[in-house]
N, CA, C and O of each residue as an XYZ file, in Angstrom:
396
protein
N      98.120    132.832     67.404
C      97.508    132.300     66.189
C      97.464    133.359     65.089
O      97.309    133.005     63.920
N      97.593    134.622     65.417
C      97.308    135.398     64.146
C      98.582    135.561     63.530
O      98.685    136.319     62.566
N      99.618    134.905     63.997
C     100.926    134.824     63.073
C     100.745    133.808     61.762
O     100.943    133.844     60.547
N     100.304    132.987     62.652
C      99.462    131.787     61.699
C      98.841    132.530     61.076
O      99.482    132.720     60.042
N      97.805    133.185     61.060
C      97.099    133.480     60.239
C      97.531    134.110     58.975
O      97.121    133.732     57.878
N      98.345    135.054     59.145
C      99.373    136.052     58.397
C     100.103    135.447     57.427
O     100.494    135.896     56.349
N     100.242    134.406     57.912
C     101.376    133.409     57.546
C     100.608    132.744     56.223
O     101.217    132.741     55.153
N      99.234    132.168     56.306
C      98.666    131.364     55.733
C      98.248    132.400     54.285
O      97.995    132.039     53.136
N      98.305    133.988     54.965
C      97.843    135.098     53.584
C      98.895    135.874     53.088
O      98.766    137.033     52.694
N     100.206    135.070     53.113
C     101.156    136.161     52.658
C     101.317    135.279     51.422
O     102.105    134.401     51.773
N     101.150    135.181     50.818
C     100.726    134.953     49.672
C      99.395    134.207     49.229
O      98.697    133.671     50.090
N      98.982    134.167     47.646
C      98.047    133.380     47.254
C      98.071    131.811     47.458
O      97.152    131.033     47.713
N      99.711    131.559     47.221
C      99.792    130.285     47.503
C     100.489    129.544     48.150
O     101.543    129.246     47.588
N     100.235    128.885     49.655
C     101.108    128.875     50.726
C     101.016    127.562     51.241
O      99.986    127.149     51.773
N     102.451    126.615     51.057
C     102.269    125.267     51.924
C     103.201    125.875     53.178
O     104.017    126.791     53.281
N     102.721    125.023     53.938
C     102.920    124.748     55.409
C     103.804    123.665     55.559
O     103.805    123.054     54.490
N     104.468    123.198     56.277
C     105.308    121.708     56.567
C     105.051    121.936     58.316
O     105.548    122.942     58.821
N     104.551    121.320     58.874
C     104.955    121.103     59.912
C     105.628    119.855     60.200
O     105.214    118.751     59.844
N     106.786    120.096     60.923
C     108.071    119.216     61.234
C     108.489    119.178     62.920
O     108.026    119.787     63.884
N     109.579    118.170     62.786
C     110.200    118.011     64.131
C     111.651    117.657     63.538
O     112.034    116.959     62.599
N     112.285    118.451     64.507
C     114.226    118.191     64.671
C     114.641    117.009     65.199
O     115.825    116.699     65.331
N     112.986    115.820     65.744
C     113.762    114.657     65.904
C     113.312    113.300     64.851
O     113.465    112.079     64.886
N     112.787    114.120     64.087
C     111.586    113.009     63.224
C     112.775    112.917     62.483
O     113.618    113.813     62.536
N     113.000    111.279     61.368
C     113.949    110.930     60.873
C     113.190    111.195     59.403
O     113.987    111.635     58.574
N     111.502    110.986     58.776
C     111.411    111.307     58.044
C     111.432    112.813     57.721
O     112.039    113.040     56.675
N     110.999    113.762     58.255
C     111.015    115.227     58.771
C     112.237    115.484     57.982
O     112.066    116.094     56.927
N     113.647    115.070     58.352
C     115.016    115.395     58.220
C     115.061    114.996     56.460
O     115.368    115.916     55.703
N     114.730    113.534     55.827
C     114.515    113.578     54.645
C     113.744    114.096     53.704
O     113.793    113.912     52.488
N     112.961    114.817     54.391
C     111.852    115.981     53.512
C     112.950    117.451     53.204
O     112.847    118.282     52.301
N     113.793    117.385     54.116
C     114.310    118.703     54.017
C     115.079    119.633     52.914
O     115.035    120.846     52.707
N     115.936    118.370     52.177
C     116.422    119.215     51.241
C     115.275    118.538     49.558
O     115.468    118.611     48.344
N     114.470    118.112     50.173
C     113.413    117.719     48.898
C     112.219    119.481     48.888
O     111.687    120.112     47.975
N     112.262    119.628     50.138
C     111.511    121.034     50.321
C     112.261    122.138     49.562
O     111.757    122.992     48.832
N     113.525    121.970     49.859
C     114.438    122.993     49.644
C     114.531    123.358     48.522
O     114.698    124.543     48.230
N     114.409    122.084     47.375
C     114.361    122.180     46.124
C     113.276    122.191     45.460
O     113.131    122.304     44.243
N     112.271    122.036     46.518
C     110.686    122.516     45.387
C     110.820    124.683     45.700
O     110.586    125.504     44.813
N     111.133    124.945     46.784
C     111.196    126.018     47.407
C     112.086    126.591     45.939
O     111.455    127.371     45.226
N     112.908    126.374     45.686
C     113.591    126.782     44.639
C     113.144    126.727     43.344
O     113.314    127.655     42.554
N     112.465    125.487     43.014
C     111.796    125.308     41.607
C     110.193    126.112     41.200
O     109.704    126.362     40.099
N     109.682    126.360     42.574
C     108.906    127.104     42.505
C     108.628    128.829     42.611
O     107.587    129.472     42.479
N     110.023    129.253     42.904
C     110.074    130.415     43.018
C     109.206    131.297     43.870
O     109.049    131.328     45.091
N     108.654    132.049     42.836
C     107.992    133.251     43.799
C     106.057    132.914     43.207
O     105.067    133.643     43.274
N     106.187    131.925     42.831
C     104.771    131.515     42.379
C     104.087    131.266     43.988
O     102.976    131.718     44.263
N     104.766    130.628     44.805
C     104.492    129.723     46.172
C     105.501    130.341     47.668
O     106.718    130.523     47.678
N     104.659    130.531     48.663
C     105.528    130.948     49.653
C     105.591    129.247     50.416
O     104.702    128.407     50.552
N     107.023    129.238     50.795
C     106.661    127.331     51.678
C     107.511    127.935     52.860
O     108.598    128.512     52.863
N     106.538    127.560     53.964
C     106.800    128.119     55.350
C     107.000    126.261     55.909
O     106.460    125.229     55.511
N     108.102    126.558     57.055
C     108.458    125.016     57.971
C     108.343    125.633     59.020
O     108.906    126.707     59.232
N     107.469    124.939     59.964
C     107.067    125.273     61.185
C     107.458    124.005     62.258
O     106.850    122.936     62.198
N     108.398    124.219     63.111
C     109.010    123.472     63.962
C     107.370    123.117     65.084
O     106.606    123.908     65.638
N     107.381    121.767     65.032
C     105.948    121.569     65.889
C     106.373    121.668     67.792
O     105.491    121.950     68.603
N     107.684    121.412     68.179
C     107.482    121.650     69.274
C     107.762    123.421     69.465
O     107.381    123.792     70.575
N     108.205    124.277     68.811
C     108.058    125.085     68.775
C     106.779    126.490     68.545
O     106.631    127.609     69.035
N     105.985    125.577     67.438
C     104.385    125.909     67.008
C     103.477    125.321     67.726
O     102.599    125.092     66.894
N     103.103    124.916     68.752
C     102.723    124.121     69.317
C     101.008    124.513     69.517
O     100.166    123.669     69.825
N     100.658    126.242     69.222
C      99.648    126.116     69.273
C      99.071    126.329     67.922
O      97.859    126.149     67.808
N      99.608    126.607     67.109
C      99.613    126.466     65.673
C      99.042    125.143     65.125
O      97.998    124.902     64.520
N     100.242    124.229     65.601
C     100.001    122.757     65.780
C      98.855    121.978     66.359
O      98.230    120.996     65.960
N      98.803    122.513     67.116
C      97.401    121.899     67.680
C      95.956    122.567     67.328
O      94.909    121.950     67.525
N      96.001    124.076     66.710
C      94.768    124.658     66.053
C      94.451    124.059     64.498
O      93.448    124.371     63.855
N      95.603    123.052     63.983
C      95.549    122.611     62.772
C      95.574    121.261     62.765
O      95.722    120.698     61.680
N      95.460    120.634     63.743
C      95.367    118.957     63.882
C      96.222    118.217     63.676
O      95.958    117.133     63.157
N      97.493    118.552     64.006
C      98.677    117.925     63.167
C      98.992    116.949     64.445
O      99.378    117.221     65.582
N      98.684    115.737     63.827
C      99.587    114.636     64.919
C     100.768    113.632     64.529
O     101.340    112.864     65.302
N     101.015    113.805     63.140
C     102.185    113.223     62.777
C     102.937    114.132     62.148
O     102.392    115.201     61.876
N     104.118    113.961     61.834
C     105.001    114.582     61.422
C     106.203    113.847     60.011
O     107.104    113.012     60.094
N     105.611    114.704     58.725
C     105.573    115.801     58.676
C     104.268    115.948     58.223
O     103.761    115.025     57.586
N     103.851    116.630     58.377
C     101.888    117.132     57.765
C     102.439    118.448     57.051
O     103.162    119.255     57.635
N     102.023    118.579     55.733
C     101.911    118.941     54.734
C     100.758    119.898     54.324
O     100.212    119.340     53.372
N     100.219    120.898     54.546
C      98.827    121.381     54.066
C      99.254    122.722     53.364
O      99.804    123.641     53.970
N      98.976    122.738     52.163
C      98.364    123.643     51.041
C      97.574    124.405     51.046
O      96.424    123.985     50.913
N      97.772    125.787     51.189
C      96.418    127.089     51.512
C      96.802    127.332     49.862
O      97.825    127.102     49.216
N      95.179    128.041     49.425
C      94.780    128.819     48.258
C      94.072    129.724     48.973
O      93.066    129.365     49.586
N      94.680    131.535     48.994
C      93.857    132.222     49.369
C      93.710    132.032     50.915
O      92.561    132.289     51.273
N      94.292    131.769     51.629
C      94.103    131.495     53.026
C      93.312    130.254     53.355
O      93.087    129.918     54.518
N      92.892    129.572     52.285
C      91.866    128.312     53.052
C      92.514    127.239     52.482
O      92.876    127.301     51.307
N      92.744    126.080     53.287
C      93.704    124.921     53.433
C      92.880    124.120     51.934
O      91.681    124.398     51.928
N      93.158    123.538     51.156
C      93.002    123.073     49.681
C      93.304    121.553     49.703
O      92.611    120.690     49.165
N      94.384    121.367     50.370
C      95.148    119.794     50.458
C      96.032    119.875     51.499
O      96.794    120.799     51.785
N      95.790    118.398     52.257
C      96.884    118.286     53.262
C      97.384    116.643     53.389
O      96.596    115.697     53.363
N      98.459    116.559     53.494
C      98.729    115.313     53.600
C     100.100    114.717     55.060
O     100.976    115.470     55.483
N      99.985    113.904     55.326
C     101.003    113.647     56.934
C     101.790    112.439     56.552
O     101.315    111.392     56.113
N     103.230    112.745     56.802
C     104.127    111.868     56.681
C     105.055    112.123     55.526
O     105.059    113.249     55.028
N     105.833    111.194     55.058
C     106.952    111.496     53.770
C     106.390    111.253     52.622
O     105.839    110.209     52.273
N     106.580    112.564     51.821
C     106.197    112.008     50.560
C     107.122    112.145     49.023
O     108.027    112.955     48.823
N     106.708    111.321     48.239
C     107.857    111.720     46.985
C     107.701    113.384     46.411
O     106.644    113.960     46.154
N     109.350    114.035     46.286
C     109.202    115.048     45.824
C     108.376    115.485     44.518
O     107.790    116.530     44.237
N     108.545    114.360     43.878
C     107.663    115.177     42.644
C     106.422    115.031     42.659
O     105.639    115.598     41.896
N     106.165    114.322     43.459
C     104.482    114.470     43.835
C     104.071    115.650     44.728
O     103.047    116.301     44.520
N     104.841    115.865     45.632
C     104.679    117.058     46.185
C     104.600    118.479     45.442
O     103.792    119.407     45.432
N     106.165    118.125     44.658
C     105.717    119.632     43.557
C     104.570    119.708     42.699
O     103.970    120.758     42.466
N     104.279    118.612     42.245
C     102.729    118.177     41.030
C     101.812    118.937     41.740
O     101.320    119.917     41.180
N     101.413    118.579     43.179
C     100.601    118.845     44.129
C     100.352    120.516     43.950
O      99.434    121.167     43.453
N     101.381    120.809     44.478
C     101.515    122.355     44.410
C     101.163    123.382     43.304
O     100.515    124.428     43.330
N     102.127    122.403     41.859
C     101.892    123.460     40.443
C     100.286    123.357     40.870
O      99.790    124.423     41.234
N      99.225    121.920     40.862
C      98.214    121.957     40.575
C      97.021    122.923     40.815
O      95.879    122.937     40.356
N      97.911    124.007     42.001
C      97.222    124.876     42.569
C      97.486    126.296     42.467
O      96.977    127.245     43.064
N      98.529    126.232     41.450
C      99.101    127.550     40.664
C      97.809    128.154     39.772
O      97.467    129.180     40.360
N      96.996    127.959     38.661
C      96.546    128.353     38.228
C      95.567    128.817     38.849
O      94.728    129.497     38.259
């Protein structure tokens, strides 16, 4: 867990994705991530955490669907949301936590 933890303070502002390599929405989040990851630069660190791989990660953070989505400010989770969502709501989400 303290990778997690590390993870959640390497920067000010840090989403999470937890995912699966067999989830079909998971796979359509991917290059929508890819391109907030890009549009956001170095404002936002966005970490993807494979859930059968994170598994205790996963389970210290309550994640039972996939993809779950949660937003740290400062290390403490701000917004989280589970399942597919539209990219530009996702990025909205994010700027909103830039300032």
């Amino acid at each position: 867990m303290n990778n997690y933890t590390s993870l959640i303070n390497s920067a000010p502002l840090v989403m999470v994705e937890f995912f699966a390599t067999w989830c079909p929405h998971c796979q359509a989040m991917m290059p929508v991530i890819a391109q907030i990851r890009e549009l956001v630069g170095s404002n936002a660190e966005i970490y993807q955490l494979d859930v059968d791989r994170n598994q205790e990660a996963s389970e210290a953070n309550g994640v039972e669907a996939t993809p779950t989505f949660i937003i740290y400010r400062n290390g403490e989770p701000v917004w989280r949301f589970a399942g597919e969502i539209d990219g530009n709501v996702l990025l909205q989400k994010l700027e909103s936590f830039m300032n």
